[in-house]
N, C-alpha and C positions, 0 to 999 in steps of 0.2 A: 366420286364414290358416294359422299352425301347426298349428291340429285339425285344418284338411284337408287337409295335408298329409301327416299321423301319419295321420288317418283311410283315404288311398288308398294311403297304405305297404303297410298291410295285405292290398289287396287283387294289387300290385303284385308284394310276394313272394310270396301264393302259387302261382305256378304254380311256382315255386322250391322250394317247400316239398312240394307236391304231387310232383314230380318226386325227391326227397330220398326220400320215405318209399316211394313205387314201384321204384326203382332201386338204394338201398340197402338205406333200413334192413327192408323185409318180406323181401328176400333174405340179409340180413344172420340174420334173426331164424327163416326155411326151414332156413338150414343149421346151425344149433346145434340145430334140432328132425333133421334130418336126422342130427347126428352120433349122433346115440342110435340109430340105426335101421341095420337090415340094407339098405341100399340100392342097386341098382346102379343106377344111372344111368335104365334106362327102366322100371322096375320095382321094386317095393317084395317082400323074399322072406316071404310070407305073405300077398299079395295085396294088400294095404294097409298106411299105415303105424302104424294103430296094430299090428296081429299082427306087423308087423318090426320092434318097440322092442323093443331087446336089451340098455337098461340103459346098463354102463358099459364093456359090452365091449370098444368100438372105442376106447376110451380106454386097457384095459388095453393091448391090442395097439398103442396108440401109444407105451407107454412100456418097451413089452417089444421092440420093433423096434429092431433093430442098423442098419437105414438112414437111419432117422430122425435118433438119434444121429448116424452120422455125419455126415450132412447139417448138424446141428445145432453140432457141433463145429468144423465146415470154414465153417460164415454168421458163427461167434463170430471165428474165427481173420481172416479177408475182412475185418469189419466192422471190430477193434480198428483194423488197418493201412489199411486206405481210409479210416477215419473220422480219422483220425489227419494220415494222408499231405494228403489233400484239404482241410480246413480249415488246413493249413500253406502248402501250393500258393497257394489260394484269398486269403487275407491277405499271401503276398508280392507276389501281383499285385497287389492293392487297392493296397496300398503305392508298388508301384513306378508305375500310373497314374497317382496321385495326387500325388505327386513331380514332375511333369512337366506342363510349360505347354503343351507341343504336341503336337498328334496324339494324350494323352490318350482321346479318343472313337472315334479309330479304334483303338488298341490294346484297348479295353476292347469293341470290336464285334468284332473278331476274335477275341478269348479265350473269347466268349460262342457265336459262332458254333454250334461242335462241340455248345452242348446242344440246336441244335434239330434233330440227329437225333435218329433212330427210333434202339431198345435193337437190333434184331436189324441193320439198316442198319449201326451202329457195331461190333459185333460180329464183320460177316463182312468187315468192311474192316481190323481189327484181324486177323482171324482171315488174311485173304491176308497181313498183314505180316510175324506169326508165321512162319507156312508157307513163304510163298518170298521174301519178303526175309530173313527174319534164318536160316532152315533149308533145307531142299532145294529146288529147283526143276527146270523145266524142262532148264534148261543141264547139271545136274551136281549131286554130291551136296553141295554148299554153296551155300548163300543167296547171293547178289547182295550183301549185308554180313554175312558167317558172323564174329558176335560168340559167343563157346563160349557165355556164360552169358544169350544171350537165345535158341538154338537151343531148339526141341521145348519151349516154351512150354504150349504146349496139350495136351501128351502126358506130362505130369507134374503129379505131385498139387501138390505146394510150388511148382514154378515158376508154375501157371493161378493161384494165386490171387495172385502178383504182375505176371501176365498180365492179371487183370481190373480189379487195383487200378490198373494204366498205363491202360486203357479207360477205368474211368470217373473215374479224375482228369482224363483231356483232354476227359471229357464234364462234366464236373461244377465243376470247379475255376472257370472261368468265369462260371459262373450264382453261388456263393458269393460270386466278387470282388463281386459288385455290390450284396450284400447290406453287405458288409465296407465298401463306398464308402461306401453312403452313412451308414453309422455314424461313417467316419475324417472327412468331411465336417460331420458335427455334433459335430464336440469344440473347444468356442473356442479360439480359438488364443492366446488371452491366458494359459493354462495353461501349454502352449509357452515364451510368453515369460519369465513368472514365472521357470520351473524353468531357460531358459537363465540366466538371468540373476544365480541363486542357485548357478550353478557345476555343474548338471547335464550330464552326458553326454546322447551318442543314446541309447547303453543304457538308462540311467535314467532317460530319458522315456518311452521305449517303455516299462519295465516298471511306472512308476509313474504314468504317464498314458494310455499308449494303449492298453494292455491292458485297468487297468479299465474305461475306457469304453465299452469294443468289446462289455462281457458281454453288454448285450441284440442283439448282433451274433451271437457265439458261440450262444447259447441259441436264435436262429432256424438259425443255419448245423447246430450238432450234432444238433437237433431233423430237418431234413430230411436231414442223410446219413445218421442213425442207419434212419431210414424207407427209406429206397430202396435203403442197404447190404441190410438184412433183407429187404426183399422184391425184390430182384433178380431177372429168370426170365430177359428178353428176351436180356441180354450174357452170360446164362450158358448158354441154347438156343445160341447163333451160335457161341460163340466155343470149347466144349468138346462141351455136348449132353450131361452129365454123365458123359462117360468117363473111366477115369481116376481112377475115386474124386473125381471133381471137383464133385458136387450140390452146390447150396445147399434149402436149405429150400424155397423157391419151387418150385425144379424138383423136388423129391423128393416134394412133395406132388404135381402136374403129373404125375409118375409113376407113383405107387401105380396109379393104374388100369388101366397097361399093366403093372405086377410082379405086378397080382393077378391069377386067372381064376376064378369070372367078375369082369368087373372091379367092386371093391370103393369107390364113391363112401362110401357111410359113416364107411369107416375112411381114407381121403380128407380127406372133411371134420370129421372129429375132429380130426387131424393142421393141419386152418386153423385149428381153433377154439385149440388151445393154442398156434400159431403167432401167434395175434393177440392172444391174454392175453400171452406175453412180451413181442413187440413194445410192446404198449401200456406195459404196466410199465418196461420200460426207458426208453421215451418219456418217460412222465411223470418217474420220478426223474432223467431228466436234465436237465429240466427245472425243474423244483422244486432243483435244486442247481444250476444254472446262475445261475435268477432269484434264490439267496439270497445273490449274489454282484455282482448290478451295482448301482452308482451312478450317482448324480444329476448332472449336468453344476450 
């Protein structure tokens, strides 16, 4: 019964697998042949693509682009502070649900709520709060709650990116707590008891028990904010639209095609292709130093 069962696995995932190799990876594997090439979008310039392989050129011009950089500078700057902020957020709430004998389920369905918006939905509802709650409105030239330092939000290089990092901590922070649950959820509690009982503080349970257990906690939680800090478009379209000196990489690639004339996919997709070599590498090493750091219950 086992063999037939391993036996129709196989045949079970493929539409899985079939759909994998059509939808990513031969698109995946178009545009790194693409990024070699003079391409606009509905045509290749030399008629086809081999006469439009232009080497390494779109590569030079990805590293010679003063937009890119900044783009580049400005997703570094976002990511430390969101990835940072969010996994703190995320863990105080795990914490504080957890803590707590009642209503637990309903606090923890509220907190989670906010991730099952849409990125441009959360964005322009962020983006009305900026604008006429906390800055000018209708009424008069102050906000409905004119607080100075959350005014023009959106119209500043340094304030949008602690404008986007409030977005998606209320979009994000929630989905993490539950990651965090059920990690604080599988630490015996006889550990707990052990350490109260040798004269332990909260402090030094937390730091000497609930921390290290929580690593393969962390290691999933850094692993996806590190991924959706980086490739951010949808809260950064809504809520700025990259004015401002406000791009991230997402929208800066998103862009090239309307900075260039005629528009330049090429040099577009060159600009994904080393966007997804960094990404990946910082994935992994954070990864690989995360999991060289948790323990065994």
């Amino acid at each position: 019964m086992e063999k037939f069962y391993k036996k129709i696995s196989y045949y079970l995932s493929l539409p899985a697998v079939i759909l994998f190799v059509l939808v990513i990876f031969v698109p995946f594997v178009m545009g790194i042949l693409y990024s070699f090439t003079a391409w606009r979008g509905a045509y290749f310039v030399g008629g086809d693509m081999w006469h439009a392989f232009n080497g390494l050129t779109n590569y030079k011009k990805v590293f010679a682009s003063t937009r890119f950089f900044e783009a580049f500078w400005y997703t570094i700057r976002f990511t430390v502070l969101a990835v940072v902020f969010i996994a703190i957020v995320g863990l105080a709430l795990a914490m504080l649900t957890t803590s707590i004998s009642k209503m637990s389920g309903l606090f923890r369905t509220m907190f989670f709520m906010p991730n099952l918006l849409g990125g441009l939905a959360l964005g322009y509802i962020w983006k009305f709060i900026f604008e006429i709650i906390f800055s000018s409105n209708l009424f008069g030239p102050e906000g409905l709650i004119p607080i100075p330092a959350l005014t023009y939000m959106t119209q500043n290089n340094i304030k949008a990116i602690f404008a986007l990092m409030m977005l998606t901590s209320w979009q994000w922070a929630g989905y993490m707590m539950l990651i965090y649950v059920n990690g604080l959820i599988t630490i015996p509690k006889d550990l707990y008891e052990s350490a109260e009982i040798d004269g332990a503080n909260a402090v030094q349970r937390f730091r000497h028990i609930t921390l290290p257990m929580l690593m393969p906690s962390f290691t999933i939680v850094l692993f996806l904010l590190l991924g959706n800090c980086f490739k951010l478009l949808d809260q950064n379209v809504a809520l700025t639209d990259g004015d401002f000196s406000t791009r991230l990489l997402a929208l800066q690639i998103l862009r090239t095609i309307r900075d260039s004339a005629p528009p330049d996919y090429g040099f577009a997709q060159a600009q994904a292709v080393v966007f997804f070599i960094m990404v990946a590498v910082v994935s992994l090493l954070q990864v690989r130093f995360t999991k060289s750091r948790e323990v065994e219950a």
